[in-house]
N, C-alpha and C positions, 0 to 999 in steps of 0.2 A: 495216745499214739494215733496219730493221725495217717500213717504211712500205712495206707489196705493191704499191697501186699505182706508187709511186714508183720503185721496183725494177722495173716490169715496164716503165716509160716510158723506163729508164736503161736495161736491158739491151741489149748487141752483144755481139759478136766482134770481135777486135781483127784476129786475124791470119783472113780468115774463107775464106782458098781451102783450109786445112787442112780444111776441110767437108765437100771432094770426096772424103774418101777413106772417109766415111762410108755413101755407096750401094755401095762398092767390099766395106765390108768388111761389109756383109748380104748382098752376092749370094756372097761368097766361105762365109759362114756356113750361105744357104742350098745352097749345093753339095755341104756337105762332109756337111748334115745330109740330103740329100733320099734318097738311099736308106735311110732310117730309115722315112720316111716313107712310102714306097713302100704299097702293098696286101697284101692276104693274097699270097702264093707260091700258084701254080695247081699243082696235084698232081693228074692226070688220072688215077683208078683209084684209087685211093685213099679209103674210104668218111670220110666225113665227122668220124665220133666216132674215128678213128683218127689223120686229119692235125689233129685239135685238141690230141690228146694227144702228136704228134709238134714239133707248133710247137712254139719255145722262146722266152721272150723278149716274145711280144703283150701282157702284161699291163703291162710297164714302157717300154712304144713310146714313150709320151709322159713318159721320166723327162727331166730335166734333164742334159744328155750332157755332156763336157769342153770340147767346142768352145761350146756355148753360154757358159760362163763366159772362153773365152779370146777369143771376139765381143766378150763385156761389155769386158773389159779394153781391146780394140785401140778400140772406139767412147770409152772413156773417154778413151782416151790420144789419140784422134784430136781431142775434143772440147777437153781443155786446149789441145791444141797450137794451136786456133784462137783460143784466148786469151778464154776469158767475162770481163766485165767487166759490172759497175755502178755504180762509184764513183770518184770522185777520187782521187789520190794524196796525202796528207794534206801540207800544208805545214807544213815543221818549224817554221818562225817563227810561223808564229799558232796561237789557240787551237782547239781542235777540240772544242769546245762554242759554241753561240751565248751570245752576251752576255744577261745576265739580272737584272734587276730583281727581287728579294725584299722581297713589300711585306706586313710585318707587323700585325698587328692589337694593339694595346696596351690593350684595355678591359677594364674592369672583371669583362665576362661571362666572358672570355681566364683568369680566378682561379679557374672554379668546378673542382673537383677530381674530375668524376666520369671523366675521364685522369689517372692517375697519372703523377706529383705533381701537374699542373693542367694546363691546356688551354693556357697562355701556356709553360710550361716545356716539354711535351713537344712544343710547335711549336717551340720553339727548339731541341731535340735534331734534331729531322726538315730543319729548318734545316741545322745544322753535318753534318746527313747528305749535305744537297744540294751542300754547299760542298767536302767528302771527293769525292763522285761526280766534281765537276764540277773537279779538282786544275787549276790556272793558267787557268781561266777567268773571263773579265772579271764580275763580279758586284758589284751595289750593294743599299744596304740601304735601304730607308724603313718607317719607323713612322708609326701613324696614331692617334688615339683623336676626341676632339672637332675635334682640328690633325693637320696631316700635316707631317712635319720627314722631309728626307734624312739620313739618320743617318751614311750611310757612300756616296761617289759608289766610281764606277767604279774596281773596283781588281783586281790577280790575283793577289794574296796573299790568301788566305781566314783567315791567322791577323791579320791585321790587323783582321779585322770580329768577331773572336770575344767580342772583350771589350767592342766596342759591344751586340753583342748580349745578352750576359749582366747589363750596365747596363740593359736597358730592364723596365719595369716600369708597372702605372698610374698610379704615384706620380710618377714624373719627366714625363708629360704633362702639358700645361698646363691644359686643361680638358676632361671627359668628353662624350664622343658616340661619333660613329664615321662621318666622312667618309671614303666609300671612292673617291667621287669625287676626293677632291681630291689622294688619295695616286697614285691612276691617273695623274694630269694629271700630278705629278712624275716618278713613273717613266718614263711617254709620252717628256719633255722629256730626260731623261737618255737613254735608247735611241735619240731622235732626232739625237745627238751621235755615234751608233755607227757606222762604215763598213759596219758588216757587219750584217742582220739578228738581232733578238734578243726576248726574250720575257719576260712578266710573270705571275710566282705570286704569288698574293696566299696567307697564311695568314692563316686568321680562321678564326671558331667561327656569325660572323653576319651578314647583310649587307641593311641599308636596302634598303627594296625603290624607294625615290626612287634608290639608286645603280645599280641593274640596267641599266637603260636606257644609262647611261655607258658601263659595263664590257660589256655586248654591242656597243655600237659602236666598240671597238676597234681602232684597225688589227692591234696589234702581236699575233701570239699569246698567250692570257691562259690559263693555267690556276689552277686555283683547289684547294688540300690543306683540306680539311673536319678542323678542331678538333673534332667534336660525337663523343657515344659515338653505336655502332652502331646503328642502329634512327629514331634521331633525327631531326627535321625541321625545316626552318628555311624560310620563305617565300621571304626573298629569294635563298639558293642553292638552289633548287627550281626558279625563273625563269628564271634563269643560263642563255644558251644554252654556254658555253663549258664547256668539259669540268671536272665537281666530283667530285674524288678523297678517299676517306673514307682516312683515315690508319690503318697497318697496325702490329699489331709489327714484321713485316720492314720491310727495303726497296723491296718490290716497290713501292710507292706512289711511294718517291721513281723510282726507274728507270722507273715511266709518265711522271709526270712531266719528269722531261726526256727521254726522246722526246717529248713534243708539245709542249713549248719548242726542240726543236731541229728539228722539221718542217720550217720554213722558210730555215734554216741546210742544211740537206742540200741544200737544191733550191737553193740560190746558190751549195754550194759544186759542185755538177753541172754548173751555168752557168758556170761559172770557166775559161775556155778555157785561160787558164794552166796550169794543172793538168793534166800525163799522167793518163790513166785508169789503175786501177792492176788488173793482169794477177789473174784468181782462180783462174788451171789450178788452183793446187796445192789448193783443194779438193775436187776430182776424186780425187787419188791416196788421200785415204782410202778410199773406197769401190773402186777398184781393190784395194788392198793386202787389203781384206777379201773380195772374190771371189778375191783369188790364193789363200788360204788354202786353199779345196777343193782346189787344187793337191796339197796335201799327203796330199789320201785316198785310201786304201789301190782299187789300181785304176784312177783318177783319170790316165789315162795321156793325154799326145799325144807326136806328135814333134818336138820340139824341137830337132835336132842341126843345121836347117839356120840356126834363128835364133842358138842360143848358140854357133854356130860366126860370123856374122855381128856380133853384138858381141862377142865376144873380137877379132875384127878391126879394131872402131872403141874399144875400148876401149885409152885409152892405157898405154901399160908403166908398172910402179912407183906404179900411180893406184889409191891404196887410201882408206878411210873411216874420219874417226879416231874416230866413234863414230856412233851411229844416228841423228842429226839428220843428220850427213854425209850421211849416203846419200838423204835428201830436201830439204835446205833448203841453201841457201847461207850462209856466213857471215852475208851483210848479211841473208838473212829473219833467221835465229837471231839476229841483232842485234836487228832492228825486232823481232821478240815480246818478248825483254826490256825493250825502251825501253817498248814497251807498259805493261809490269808494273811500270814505274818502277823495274828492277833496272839504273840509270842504269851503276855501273860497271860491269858484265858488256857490256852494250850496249855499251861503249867498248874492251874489249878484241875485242869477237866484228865490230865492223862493220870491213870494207874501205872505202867509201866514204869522203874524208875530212869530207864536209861533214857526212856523221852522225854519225860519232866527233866530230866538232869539239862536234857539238850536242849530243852525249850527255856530253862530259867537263863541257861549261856546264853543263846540267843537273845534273849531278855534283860541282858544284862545285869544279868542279879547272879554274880560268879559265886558268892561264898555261899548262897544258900544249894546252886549247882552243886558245886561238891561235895557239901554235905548230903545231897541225895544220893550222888552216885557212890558216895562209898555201900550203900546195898550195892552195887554191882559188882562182882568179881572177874571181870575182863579187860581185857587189854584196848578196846574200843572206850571201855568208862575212864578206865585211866588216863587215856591220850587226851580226853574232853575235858579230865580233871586237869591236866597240867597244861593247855591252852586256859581254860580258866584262871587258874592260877597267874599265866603269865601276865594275864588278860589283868587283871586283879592287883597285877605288880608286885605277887608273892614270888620272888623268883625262884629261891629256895625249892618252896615247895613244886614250885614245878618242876625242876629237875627233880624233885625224887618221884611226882607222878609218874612222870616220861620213862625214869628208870622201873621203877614197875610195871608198865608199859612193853618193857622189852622183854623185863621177866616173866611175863604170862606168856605176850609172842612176840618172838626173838626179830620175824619179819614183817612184823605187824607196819604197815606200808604209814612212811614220815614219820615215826617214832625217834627212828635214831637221828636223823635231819635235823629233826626239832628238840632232842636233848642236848645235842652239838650247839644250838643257836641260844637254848637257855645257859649253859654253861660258857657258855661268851659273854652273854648279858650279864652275870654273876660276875664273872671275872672283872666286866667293865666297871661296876658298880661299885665292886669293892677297890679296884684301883683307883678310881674318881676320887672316890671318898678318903683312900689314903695319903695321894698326892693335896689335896685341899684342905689334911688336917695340920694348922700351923700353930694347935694347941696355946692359941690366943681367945681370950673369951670375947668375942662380940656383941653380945647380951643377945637377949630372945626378943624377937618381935612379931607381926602381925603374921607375915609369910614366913614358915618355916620348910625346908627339905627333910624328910626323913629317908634313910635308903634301907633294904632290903640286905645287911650286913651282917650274917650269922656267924660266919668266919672269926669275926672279930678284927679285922682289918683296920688300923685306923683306929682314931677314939668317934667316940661316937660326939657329933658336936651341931650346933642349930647355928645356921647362917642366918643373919638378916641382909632382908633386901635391900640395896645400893639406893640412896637417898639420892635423889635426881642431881642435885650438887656435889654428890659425896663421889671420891673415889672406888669404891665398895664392888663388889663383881654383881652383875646384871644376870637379873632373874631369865631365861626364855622369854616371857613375854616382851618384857623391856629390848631385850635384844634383838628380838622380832619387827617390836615398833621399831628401831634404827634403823632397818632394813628396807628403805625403796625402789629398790630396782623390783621391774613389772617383770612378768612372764613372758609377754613378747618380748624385752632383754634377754634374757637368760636363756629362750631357745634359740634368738639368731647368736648371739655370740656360741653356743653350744653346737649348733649344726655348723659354721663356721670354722669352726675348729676340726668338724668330724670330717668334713670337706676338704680342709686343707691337708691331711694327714691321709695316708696309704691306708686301707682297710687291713684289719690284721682280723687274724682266725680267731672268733669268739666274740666278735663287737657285737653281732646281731642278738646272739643271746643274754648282752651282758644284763648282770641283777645291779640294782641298787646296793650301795656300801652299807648300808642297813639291813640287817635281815631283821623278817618278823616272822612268828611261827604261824604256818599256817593250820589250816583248819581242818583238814580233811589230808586225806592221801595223795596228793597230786602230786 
């Protein structure tokens, strides 16, 4: 959490009577230091220039003594123990970026070269930087020039949108301007589709100063990534009350950026009563670990025989560390930091919990050993990760009876029933494929076989071979893929073309793809 104020609004103690032992252990601190502190020693008779050259010790009165660092330590440890806290504990099933509308600029001015290679190319590098940063977060794409077309709705695969975006160009626009208003209102209408709060980047190099007025009345968080070289100035983002970020070699740019698109995602997911706080002792023991250190100087003495006799007491027999994370982290933290780092299979062997190894092998792609973990879990959370696995896995069966378990532990358990509707489609689909395609003619068996997911009984069950480059035979996907050469710059000018030419009707901005896929999380 980067946002101070917000941090200091979110700040407790969870466990907060641990607190009390914190007056205990400064009066104990000042006891042990107060005859240090004491006055000069009175020497009656003794002339003056004599008991200064006797004194030993006045010059270093005020050094930094061994109890002072073993204070620090005990207030450290008193302070985790009372559990600081400012943030939610992250729910495994949804994304942990707010939902985000990337709304491109497609003009003309987007070509001029003084960024290397151009100003529309190196925004689309900064782009796919945002789409890396922001890994399974829900993101959509609009392009705008004279028309504003949604190029790509809401989706959390970010390699899905990559090759939309490397099609866009000003050539596949329909005609030249730059309505930034009107790409606002699509993104607005998409994000308003979103459960959760989410936010809009525009990239552009320039912006009508008729559209400022739009784009400052906002609701949704807008930030804006500046195409222009260094130095440069442009009226309408000059206006711009919303924050205009000048694009970097690094990343730093992008990483402002989304903190201030996900501002208001922090603060709904802090309101999420759902959600356990999640415990931040163990940021404390760094800075212990590094005052114990003086421990080790030469001098540097306390006595200790009554404490290390006190844990050798509470310390259990045979309880040893099998390496130096041991001795500070728990399996499941040393899990969650690699789930962090997307080292999915490490996290799957290092966590105890089963619900996070369940979610860390999904993640991992290892769906049937997922399931098999999660069936330890008896919740409506395991079930839902069962039956995206499942789908994921192309059990489809079984994931509609996940999903429906799912509903029967909770009934509102958020995308459960969405996503039992969308299995139950796919089912439908499959077995009707497969019944229209059985022409109970034998084809013989060969290298490529189709198997489908057919419990019903639908159809006979029969093995197609793939179509012999000469033969008339039906064509595998692949095959029919290789026949397919129209480019992507095709397919978006004739597609915005068409959007152009036709009257906007209610619902274009949010439309989904004729494809549904389950998603992953509650969004």
């Amino acid at each position: 959490m980067t946002d101070l104020p917000l941090f200091l609004e979110a700040f407790h103690f969870l466990r907060p009577l641990w607190l009390l032992l914190v007056p205990l252990i400064l009066l104990a601190w000042w006891w042990v230091r107060r005859p240090v502190q004491r006055g000069a020693i009175l020497a009656e008779g003794i002339a003056p220039h004599l008991r200064e050259a006797l004194t030993v010790g006045r010059a270093q009165r005020r050094r930094v003594l061994p109890i002072d660092s073993t204070a620090a330590i005990l207030l450290l440890a008193a302070l985790g123990a009372a559990g600081p806290s400012w943030s939610r504990q992250p729910d495994p099933f949804a994304a942990q970026s707010a939902p985000a509308v990337i709304v491109l600029a497609v003009t003309t001015g987007m070509e001029q070269t003084d960024l290397a290679p151009s100003r529309l190319e190196r925004g689309k590098q900064k782009i796919r930087d945002f789409l890396d940063l922001r890994a399974g977060a829900r993101t959509a794409l609009v392009a705008y020039a004279g028309t504003a077309h949604v190029v790509l709705p809401m989706t959390e695969d970010a390699q899905v949108m990559v090759p939309y975006l490397e099609g866009l160009s000003p050539e596949v626009m329909p005609r030249e301007g730059a309505v930034a208003g009107e790409a606002l209102a699509l993104a607005a209408a998409m994000l308003a589709e979103e459960t959760a709060p989410g936010g809009i980047l525009f990239v552009t190099d320039s912006l009508d100063p008729a559209d400022v007025a739009p784009l400052n009345a906002s609701v949704a968080p807008l930030a804006v990534l500046s195409m222009r070289p260094e130095g440069s100035r442009d009226r309408g983002l000059d206006a711009l009350s919303a924050p205009v970020v000048e694009a970097t070699p690094d990343p730093s740019d992008i990483r402002r950026l989304d903190g201030l698109l996900n501002a208001a995602y922090r603060r709904a997911q802090l309101d999420d009563v759902d959600q356990p706080w999640e415990d931040g002792a163990h940021w404390l023991a760094w800075p212990a670990a590094l005052i114990l250190l003086l421990s080790f100087r030469r001098g540097w003495t306390m006595r200790w025989a009554a404490i290390a006799g006190l844990t050798l007491l509470l310390t259990p027999q045979g309880a040893r560390a099998e390496g130096i994370a041991d001795w500070f982290l728990t399996p499941d933290q040393q899990g969650r930091i690699a789930f962090e780092n997307k080292h999915y299979d490490r996290a799957a062997d290092l966590f105890v919990d089963p619900l996070w190894r369940g979610y860390a092998l999904y993640r991992d792609g290892q769906y049937e050993d997922a399931v098999l973990v999660l069936d330890r879990v008896e919740t409506a959370e395991a079930a839902f990760l069962q039956g995206v696995a499942q789908i994921k896995g192309r059990h489809y069966r079984d994931g509609v009876r996940a999903f429906e378990t799912a509903l029967a532990r909770d009934p509102d358990y958020p995308g459960a029933a969405e996503n039992l509707e969308t299995a139950q489609r796919i089912v439908a689909y499959v077995e009707a494929a497969q019944l229209a395609s059985d022409t109970g003619e034998d084809q013989g068996i060969g290298a490529d076989e189709e198997v489908y997911d057919n419990e019903s009984g639908q159809g006979e069950e029969t093995l197609r071979e793939a179509a012999d480059a000469g033969g008339g035979g039906l064509l595998t996907a692949d095959q029919w893929m290789n026949t397919v050469d129209t480019r992507t710059e095709d397919f978006l000018r004739m597609r915005f073309a068409l959007e152009a030419a036709q009257p906007p009707q209610d619902g274009d901005a949010a439309a989904q793809p004729a494809a549904p896929a389950p998603s992953e999380g509650g969004q």
